[in-house]
C-alpha atoms as one frame of an Amber mdcrd trajectory, in Angstrom:
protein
  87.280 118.961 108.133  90.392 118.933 110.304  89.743 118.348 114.010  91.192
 121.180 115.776  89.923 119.611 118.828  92.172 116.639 118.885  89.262 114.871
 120.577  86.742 115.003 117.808  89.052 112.907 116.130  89.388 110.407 117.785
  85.713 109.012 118.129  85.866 106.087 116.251  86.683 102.679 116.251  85.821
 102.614 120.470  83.613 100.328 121.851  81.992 101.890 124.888  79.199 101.348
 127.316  77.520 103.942 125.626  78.117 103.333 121.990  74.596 102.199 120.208
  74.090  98.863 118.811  74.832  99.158 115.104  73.144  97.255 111.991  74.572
  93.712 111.677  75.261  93.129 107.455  75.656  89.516 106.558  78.762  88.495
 104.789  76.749  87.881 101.706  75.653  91.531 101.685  78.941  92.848 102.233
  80.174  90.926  99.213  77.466  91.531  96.948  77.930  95.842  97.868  82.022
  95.365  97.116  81.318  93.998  94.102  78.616  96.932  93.346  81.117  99.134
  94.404  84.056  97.802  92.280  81.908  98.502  89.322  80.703 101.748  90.205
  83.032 104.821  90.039  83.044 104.792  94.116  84.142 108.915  95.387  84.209
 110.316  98.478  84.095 114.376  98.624  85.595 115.100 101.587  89.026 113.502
 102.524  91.384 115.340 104.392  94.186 112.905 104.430  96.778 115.218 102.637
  97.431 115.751 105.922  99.185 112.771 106.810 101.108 113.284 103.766 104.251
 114.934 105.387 103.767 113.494 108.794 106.677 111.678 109.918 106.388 107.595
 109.141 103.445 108.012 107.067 103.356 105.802 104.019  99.950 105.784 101.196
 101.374 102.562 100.399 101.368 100.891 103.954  98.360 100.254 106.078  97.704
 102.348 109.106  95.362 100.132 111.129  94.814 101.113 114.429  95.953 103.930
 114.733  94.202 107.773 115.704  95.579 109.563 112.919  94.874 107.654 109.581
  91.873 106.467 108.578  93.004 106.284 104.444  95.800 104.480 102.574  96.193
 102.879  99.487  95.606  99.012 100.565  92.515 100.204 102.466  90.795 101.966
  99.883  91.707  98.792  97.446  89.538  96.825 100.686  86.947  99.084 100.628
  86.622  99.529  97.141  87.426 103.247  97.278  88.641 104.750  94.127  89.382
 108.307  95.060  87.511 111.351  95.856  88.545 115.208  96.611  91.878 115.421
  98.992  91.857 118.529 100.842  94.153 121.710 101.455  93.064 122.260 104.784
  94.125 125.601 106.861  93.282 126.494 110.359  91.795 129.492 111.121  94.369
 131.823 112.424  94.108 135.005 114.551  92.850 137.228 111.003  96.416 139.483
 111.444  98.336 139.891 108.549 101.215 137.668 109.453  98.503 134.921 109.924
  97.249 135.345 106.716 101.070 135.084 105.594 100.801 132.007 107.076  97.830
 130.899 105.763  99.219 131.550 102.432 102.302 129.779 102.809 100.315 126.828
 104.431  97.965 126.294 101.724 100.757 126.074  99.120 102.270 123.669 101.118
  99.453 121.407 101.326  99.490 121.792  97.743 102.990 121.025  96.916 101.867
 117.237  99.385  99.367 116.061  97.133 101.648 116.862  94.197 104.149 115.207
  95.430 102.138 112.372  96.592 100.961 111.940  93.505 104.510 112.519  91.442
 105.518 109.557  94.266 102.834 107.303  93.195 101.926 107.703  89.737 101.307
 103.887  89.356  98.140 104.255  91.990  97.116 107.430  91.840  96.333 110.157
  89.412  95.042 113.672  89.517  91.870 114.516  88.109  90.237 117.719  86.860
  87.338 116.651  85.106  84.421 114.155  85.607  85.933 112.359  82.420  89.405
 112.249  83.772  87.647 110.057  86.746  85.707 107.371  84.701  89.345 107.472
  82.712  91.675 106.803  85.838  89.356 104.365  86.977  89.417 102.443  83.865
  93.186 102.553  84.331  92.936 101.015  87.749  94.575 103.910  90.164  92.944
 105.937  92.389  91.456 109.065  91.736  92.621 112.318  92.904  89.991 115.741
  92.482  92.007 118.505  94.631  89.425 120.646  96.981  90.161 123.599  99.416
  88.354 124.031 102.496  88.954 127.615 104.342  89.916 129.833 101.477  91.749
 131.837 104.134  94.795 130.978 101.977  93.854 133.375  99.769  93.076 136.206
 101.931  96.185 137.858 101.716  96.070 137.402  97.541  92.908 136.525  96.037
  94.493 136.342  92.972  96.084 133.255  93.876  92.819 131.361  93.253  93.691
 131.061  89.233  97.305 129.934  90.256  95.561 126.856  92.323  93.001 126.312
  89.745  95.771 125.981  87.140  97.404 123.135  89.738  94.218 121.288  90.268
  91.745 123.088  92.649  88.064 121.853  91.473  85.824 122.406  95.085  86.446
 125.303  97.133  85.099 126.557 100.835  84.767 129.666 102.005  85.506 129.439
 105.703  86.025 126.712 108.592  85.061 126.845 112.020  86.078 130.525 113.007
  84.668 133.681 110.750  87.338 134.759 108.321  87.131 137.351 105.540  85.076
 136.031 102.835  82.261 134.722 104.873  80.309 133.658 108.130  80.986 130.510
 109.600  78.190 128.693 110.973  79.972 128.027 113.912  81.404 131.129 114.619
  81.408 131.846 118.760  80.709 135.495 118.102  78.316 135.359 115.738  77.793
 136.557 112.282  79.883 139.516 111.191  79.127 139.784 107.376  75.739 138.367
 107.636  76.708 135.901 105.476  79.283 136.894 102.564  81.618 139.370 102.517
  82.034 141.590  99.738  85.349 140.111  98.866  83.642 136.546  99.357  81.116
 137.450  97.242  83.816 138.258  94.897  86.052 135.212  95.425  82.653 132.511
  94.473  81.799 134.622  91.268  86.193 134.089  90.518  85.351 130.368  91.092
  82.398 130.327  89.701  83.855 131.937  86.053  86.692 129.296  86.488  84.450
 126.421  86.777  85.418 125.682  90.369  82.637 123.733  92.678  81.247 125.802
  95.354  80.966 123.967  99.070  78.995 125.322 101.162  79.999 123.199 104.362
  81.034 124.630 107.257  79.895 128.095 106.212  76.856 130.270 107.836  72.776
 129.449 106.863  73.091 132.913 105.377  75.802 132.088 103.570  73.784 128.835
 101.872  71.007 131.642 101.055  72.962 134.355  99.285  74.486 131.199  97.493
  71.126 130.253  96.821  70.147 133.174  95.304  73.688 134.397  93.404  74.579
 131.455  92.284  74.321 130.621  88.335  74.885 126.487  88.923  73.959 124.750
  91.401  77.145 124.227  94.296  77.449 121.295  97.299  77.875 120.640 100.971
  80.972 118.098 100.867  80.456 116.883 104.391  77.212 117.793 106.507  73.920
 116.477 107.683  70.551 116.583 108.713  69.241 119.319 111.464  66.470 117.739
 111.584  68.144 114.592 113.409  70.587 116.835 115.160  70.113 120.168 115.932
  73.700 121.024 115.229  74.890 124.403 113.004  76.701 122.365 110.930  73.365
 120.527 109.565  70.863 121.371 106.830  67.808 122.159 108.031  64.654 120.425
 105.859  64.184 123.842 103.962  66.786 124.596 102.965  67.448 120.934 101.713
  64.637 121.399  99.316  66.315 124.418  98.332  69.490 123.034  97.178  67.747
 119.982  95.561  65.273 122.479  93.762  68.580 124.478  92.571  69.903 120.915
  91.482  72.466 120.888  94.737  73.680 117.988  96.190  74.701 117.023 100.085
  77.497 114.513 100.588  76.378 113.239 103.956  79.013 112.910 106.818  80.686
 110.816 109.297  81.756 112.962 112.261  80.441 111.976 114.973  80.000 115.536
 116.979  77.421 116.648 114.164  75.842 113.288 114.005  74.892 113.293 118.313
  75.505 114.506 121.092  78.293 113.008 122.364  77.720 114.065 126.313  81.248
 114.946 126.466  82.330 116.354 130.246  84.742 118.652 130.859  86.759 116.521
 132.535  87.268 114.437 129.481  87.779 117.180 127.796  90.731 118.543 130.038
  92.012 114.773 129.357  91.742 114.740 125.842  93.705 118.277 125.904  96.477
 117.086 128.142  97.301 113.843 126.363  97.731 115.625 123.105  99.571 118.367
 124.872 102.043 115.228 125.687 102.271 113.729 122.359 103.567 117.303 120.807
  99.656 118.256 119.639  98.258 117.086 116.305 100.082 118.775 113.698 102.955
 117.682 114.854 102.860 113.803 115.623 104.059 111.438 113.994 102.167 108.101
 112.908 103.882 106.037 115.152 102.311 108.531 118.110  98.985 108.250 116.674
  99.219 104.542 118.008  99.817 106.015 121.074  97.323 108.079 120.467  94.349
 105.925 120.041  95.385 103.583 123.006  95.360 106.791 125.115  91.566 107.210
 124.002  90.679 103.843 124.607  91.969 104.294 127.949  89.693 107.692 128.746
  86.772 105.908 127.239  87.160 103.855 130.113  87.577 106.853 132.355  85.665
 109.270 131.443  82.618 107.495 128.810  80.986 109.473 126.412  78.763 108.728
 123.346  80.306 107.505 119.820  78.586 107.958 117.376  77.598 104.519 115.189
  76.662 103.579 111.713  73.426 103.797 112.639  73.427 106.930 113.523  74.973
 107.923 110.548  72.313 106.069 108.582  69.318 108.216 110.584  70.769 111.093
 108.997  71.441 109.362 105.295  68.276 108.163 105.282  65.949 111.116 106.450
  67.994 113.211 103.228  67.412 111.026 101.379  63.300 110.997 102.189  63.265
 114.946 102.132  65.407 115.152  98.855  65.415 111.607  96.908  68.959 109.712
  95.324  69.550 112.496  93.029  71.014 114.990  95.289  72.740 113.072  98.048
  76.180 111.903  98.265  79.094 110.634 100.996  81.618 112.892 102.094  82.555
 111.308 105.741  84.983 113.531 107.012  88.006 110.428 106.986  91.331 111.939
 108.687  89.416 115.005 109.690  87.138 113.898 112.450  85.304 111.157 110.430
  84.751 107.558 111.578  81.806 105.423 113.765  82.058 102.768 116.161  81.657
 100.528 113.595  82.625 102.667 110.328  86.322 103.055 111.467  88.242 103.577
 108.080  87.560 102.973 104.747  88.354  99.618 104.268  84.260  98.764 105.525
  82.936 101.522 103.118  80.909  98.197 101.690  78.686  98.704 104.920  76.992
 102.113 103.451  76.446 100.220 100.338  74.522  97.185 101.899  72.525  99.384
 103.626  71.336 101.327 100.292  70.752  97.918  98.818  68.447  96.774 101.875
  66.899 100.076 101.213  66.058  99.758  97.755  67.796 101.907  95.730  68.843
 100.202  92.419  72.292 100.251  90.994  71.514 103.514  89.028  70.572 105.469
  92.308  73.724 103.939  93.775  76.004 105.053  91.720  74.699 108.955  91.589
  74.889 108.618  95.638  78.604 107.048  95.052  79.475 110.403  93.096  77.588
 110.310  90.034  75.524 113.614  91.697  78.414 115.299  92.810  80.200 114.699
  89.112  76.670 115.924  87.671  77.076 119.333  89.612  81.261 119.411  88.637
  80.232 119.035  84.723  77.453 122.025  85.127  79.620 124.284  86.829  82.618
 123.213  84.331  80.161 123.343  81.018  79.095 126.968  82.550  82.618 128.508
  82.745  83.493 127.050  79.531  84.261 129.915  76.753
């Protein structure tokens, strides 16, 4: 999910006084997961670095260390054995007139049109994917995997029937809503509260278009009665591509334990996420907040920086973590909320979708080049190279070939 809070963003990679002490992984371990890893087809269901993709000085070839704004490239995912995953159109919630949803049109096209061209730019690294075949295939091939996902379908608000026009360019996963209410659904996170009381009736509409298509339903981001009337409509099971556990933070973006069981009884799977606001509480004051605010305000705001500001960027952070300290979250608090899914639910039905360019990243997670660190810790833990793999995207793949086999004439 893309931080519209330029804040959220940027809580990673900081070493504060009030950061917790993370779990130390010897360099044998790390080793021994990257070479797990490298064998395993290794996806992550939740990236939203299309967004980078027409920022200014942005290169998937080039490493972006250190800096706010990129947290994926080609050379890091090669590091941290990464070979793909779902790459998100991403559209803010606008005002719900009809010249936003004009521009919510327009905007998810555009995103669209980046990861083509991306991909038409880099054909010797990366290809697109549309089935769970086409990603054992590419990996054979050694590139990089590319699924194509949507999250807010409030692109298609002002023409539903653009949804077969996306699925014939890729679209595989789709969302109904983001942080704000639109028209197809609640959001969970909605300040007013629920208007539809969970779908609309075009929402309801738009999942059983997606559904007939064979497109992956995510329920992430959207309302608990939203996950319910999925629950009980839906005719294959459907995913959360980047959300946790309630029951370790009580946060309306989390599962609760119930309705965990509920997805895993409906053969469901959660890919477990990174962002640090829905993994703690990150004490944040307002004056930190005003801070936050004004130094993107000076850098032009987030859509419009350019990679060489998001250097600028992440010093500025470093320096208000001095100033004003607040909580990051850390691996392992990340792994408190991996590993009580995974008690409540089992391997099966748990995945990683960390949220990477949208607000993902730990103290000691910072990009994907130390994805290995997730991996050691599910080897300390037990899990053979089986389980491993489903949690790598074998269970997400599982729930892509159902709803695919289902729509299938």
């Amino acid at each position: 999910m893309i931080l519209r809070r330029l804040p959220l963003l940027l809580a990673l990679a900081l070493s504060t006084p009030l950061s917790v002490h993370a779990i130390d992984f010897s360099p044998a371990e790390l080793q021994r997961a990257k070479s797990l890893q490298q064998r395993l087809l290794t996806l992550d269901s939740h990236l939203d670095t299309p967004a980078n993709f027409a920022r200014d000085g942005f290169d998937i070839d080039n490493r972006h260390d250190h800096n706010a704004l990129s947290q994926v490239d080609y050379p890091r995912m090669v590091e941290g054995a990464l070979d793909g995953g779902f790459w998100a159109i991403y559209t803010g919630q606008g005002d719900r007139s009809a010249a936003a949803h004009q521009r919510d049109r327009d905007a998810g096209l555009q995103r669209l049109l980046d990861i083509r061209t991306m991909l038409a730019a880099n054909g010797d690294r990366f290809a697109l994917a549309l089935t769970p075949a086409d990603a054992v295939r590419i990996k054979a091939g050694g590139k990089r995997v590319v699924f194509i996902s949507m999250e807010n379908a409030s692109p298609l608000v002002a023409d539903p029937s653009l949804l077969g026009f996306y699925h014939q360019a890729g679209l595989r996963m789709l969302s109904t809503v983001h942080f704000a209410t639109n028209e197809f659904a609640d959001s969970a996170t909605n300040p007013k509260g629920p208007e539809w009381n969970g779908l609309s009736p075009a929402g309801r509409a738009l999942v059983n278009e997606a559904v007939k298509r064979g497109i992956v339903i995510d329920q992430s981001h959207a309302s608990d009665a939203v996950f319910d009337q999925l629950i009980a409509m839906m005719p294959v099971p459907f995913v959360l591509s980047h959300s946790s556990a309630r029951a370790i933070h009580d946060h309306p973006r989390n599962l609760d334990d119930a309705r965990l069981r509920q997805l895993a009884k409906a053969g469901g799977v959660i890919q477990v996420n990174a962002y640090g606001g829905y993994l703690v509480d990150p004490g944040k004051s307002p004056e930190r907040k005003d801070a936050e605010d004004a130094l993107s305000k000076r850098l032009g705001g987030w859509e419009g920086m350019s990679i060489a500001q998001g250097e600028e960027l992440q010093r500025g952070e470093e320096a208000l973590d001095r100033q004003y300290p607040m909580r990051h979250a850390s691996l392992d608090d990340f792994f408190a909320h991996m590993a009580h899914i995974l008690d409540v639910v089992g391997p099966e039905h748990v995945g990683i979708g960390l949220d990477w360019d949208g607000g993902g990243g730990l103290t000691d997670l910072r990009d994907v080049s130390q994805l290995p660190k997730i991996t050691a810790w599910l080897l300390r833990r037990g899990y053979d190279e089986k389980q491993i793999a489903g949690i790598w995207g074998g269970n997400l793949l599982r729930v892509m070939q159902q709803a695919q086999d289902y729509a299938r004439p």
